[in-house]
C-alpha positions in Angstrom: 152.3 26.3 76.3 151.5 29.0 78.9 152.5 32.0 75.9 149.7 30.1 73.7 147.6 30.8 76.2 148.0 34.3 77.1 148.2 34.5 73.2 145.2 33.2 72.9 143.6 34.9 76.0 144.4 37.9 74.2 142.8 37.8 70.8 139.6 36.5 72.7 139.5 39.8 74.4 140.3 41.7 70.8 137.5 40.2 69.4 135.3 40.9 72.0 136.2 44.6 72.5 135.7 44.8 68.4 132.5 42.9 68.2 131.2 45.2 71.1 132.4 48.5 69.2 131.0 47.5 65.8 127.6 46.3 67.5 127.6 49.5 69.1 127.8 51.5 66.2 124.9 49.5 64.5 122.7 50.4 67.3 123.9 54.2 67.1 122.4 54.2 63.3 119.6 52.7 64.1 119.1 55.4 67.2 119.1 57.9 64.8 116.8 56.7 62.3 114.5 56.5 65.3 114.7 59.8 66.6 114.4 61.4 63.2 111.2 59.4 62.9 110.0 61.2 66.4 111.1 64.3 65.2 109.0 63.9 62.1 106.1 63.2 64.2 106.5 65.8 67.0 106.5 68.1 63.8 103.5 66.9 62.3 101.5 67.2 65.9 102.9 70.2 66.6 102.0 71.4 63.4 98.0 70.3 63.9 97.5 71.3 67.1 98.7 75.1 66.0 96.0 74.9 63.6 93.2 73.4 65.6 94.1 76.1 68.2 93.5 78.9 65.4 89.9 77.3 64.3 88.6 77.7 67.7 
Protein backbone atom coordinates (compact mmCIF):
# COMPACT_ATOMS: atom_id res chain seq x y z
CA UNK A 1 0.00 0.00 0.00
CA UNK A 2 2.73 2.59 1.03
CA UNK A 3 4.85 1.68 -2.66
CA UNK A 4 1.32 2.66 -4.39
CA UNK A 5 1.68 5.62 -2.84
CA UNK A 6 5.12 6.79 -3.49
CA UNK A 7 4.20 5.32 -7.02
CA UNK A 8 1.67 7.37 -7.31
CA UNK A 9 3.32 10.41 -5.63
CA UNK A 10 5.66 10.07 -8.27
CA UNK A 11 3.91 10.23 -11.52
CA UNK A 12 1.90 13.24 -9.96
CA UNK A 13 5.13 15.03 -9.83
CA UNK A 14 6.03 13.79 -13.74
CA UNK A 15 3.10 15.21 -14.91
CA UNK A 16 3.50 18.32 -13.28
CA UNK A 17 7.13 18.95 -14.22
CA UNK A 18 5.85 17.91 -17.99
CA UNK A 19 2.77 20.08 -18.05
CA UNK A 20 5.03 23.04 -16.65
CA UNK A 21 7.78 22.37 -19.55
CA UNK A 22 5.22 22.05 -22.38
CA UNK A 23 3.29 25.19 -21.03
CA UNK A 24 6.41 26.84 -20.91
CA UNK A 25 7.37 26.32 -24.34
CA UNK A 26 3.91 27.59 -25.57
CA UNK A 27 4.45 30.84 -23.87
CA UNK A 28 8.13 30.96 -25.41
CA UNK A 29 6.37 30.95 -29.10
CA UNK A 30 4.06 33.14 -28.24
CA UNK A 31 6.99 35.61 -26.76
CA UNK A 32 8.41 35.57 -29.90
CA UNK A 33 5.60 36.33 -32.09
CA UNK A 34 5.34 39.34 -29.88
CA UNK A 35 8.62 40.69 -30.03
CA UNK A 36 8.79 40.28 -33.70
CA UNK A 37 5.59 42.33 -33.78
CA UNK A 38 7.57 45.24 -31.72
CA UNK A 39 10.35 44.91 -33.80
CA UNK A 40 8.16 45.50 -36.80
CA UNK A 41 6.91 48.49 -35.24
CA UNK A 42 10.13 50.08 -33.82
CA UNK A 43 11.05 49.66 -37.60
CA UNK A 44 8.31 51.41 -39.03
CA UNK A 45 8.74 54.50 -36.36
CA UNK A 46 12.05 54.54 -36.68
CA UNK A 47 11.71 54.62 -40.18
CA UNK A 48 9.17 57.86 -40.02
CA UNK A 49 10.78 59.77 -37.80
CA UNK A 50 14.13 59.63 -40.08
CA UNK A 51 12.08 61.07 -42.71
CA UNK A 52 10.19 63.68 -40.87
CA UNK A 53 13.65 64.75 -39.45
CA UNK A 54 14.85 65.28 -43.23
CA UNK A 55 11.60 67.45 -44.27
CA UNK A 56 12.38 69.96 -41.66
Amino acid sequence: MKTLIIKTFLVAILLLGYFTIVSYAQSGKQNAALIKQIDSMFKDDQFWRKEFIKVQ
